[in-house]
N, C-alpha and C positions, 0 to 999 in steps of 0.2 A: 493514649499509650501506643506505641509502634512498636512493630517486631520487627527486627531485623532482615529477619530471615525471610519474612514477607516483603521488604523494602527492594524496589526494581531502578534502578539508575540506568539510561538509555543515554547513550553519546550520538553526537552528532553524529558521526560516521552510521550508526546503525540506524536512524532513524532516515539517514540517507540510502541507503541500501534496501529498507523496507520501502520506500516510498519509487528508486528503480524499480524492486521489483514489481510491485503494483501498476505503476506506469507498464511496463513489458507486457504484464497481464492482460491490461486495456485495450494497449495496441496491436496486443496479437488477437484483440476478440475471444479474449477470455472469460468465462463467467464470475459476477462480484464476488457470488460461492466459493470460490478455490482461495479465497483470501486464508491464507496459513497461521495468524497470530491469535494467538489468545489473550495476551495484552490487551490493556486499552491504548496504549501509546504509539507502539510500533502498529498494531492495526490502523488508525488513524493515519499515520504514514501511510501506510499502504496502501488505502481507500482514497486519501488524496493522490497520489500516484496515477491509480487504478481509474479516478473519473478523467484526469487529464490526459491518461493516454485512452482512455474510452474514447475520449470527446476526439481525438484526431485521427481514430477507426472509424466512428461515424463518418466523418469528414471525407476520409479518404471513399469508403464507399459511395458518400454520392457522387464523387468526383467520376468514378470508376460507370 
């Protein structure tokens, strides 16, 4: 049985926009921490985001 009112529908655009900002957060060497969603979907956006712009902060740093 489902409740309505509990039922979360995520659109493409915002699962896009979670997942910017995640990415931003990485790449500005931000901590996994400061992840804002309570979702489990749009988190997950965000957390993929958030490693792929991690991973090009690392990057950048050993370059530096």
């Amino acid at each position: 049985m489902s409740d309505a009112s509990t039922k979360r529908e995520w659109s493409l655009e915002s699962l896009n926009k979670a997942y910017q900002q995640g990415y931003m957060a990485g790449l500005t060497g931000q901590p996994y921490t400061r992840q804002p969603y309570a979702a489990e979907i749009p988190a997950a956006a965000w957390e993929a985001g958030w490693l792929d712009g991690h991973e090009q902060f690392r990057l950048q740093q050993k370059r530096a």
